[in-house]
C-alpha positions as CSV (number, residue, x, y, z in Angstrom):
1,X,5.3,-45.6,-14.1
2,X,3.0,-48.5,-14.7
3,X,-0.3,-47.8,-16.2
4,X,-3.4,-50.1,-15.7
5,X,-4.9,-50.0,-19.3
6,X,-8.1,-51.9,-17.7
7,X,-9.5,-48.5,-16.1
8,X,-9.6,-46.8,-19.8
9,X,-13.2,-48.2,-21.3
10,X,-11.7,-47.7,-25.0
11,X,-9.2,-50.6,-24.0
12,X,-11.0,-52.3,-21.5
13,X,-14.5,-52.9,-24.1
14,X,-12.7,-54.9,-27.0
15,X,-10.4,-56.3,-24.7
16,X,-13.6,-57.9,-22.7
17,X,-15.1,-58.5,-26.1
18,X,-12.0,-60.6,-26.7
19,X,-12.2,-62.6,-23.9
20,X,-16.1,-63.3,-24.7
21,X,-15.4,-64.3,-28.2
22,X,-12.6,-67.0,-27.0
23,X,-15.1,-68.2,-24.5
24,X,-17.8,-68.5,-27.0
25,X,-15.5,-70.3,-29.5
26,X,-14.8,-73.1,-26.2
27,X,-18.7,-73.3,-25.6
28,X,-19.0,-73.8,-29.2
29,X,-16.2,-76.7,-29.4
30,X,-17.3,-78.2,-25.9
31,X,-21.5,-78.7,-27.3
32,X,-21.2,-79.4,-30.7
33,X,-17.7,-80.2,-32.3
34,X,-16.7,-82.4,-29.2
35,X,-19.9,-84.8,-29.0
36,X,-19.8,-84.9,-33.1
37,X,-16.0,-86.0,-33.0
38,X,-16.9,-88.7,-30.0
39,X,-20.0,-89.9,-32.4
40,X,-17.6,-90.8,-34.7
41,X,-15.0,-92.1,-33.4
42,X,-12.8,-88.9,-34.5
43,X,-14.3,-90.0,-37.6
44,X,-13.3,-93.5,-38.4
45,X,-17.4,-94.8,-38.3
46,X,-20.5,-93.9,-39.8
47,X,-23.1,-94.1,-37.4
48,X,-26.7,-93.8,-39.0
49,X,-27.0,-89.9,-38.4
50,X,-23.9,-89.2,-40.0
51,X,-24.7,-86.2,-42.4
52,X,-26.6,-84.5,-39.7
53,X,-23.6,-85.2,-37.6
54,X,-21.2,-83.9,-40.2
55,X,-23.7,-80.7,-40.8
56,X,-23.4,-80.0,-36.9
57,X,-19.5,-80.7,-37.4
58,X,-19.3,-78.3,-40.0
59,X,-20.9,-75.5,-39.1
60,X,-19.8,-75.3,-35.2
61,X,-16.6,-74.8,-36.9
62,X,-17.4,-72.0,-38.9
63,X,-19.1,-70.9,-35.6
64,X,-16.1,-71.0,-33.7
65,X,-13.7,-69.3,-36.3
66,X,-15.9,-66.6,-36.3
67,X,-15.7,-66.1,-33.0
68,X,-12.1,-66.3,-33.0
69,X,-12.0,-63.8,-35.8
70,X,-13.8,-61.5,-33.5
71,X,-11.5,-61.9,-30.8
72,X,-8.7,-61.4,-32.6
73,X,-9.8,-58.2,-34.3
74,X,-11.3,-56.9,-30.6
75,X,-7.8,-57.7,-29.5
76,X,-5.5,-56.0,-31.9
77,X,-8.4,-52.8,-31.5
78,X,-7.7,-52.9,-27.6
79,X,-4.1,-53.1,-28.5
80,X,-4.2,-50.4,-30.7
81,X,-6.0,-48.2,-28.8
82,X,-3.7,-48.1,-26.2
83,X,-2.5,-44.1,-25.3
């Protein structure tokens, strides 16, 4: 027989935090890493804000590995959690 993991909250929880994490990790790319790269010119020119353009580079990807870390810990959680 088939069982629905989703109705058990001990698998459903990390697996939504998952999900939240990977979308926060987009948001993150889509406002800050995407208009930083288009800036640039995928960084082949300097405009005249470059450092704070390379700051904001820089730290929306430590942003968005975080949140990737999270979701893929919450993941493996909801996987292990499983009955």
């Amino acid at each position: 027989m088939i069982s629905l993991y989703r109705v058990e909250l001990r698998v459903l929880v990390p697996a939504a935090i998952a999900l939240a994490g990977l979308v926060a990790a987009q948001v993150v790319f889509w406002v800050w890493t995407f208009p930083a790269n288009q800036a640039t010119g995928n960084w082949t020119q300097q405009p005249a804000n470059w450092e704070a353009l390379r700051t904001q580079w820089e730290y929306s990807h430590l942003a968005g590995a975080a949140f990737q870390t999270l979701a893929m810990v919450a993941l493996i959680t909801a996987v292990l959690r499983r009955p």
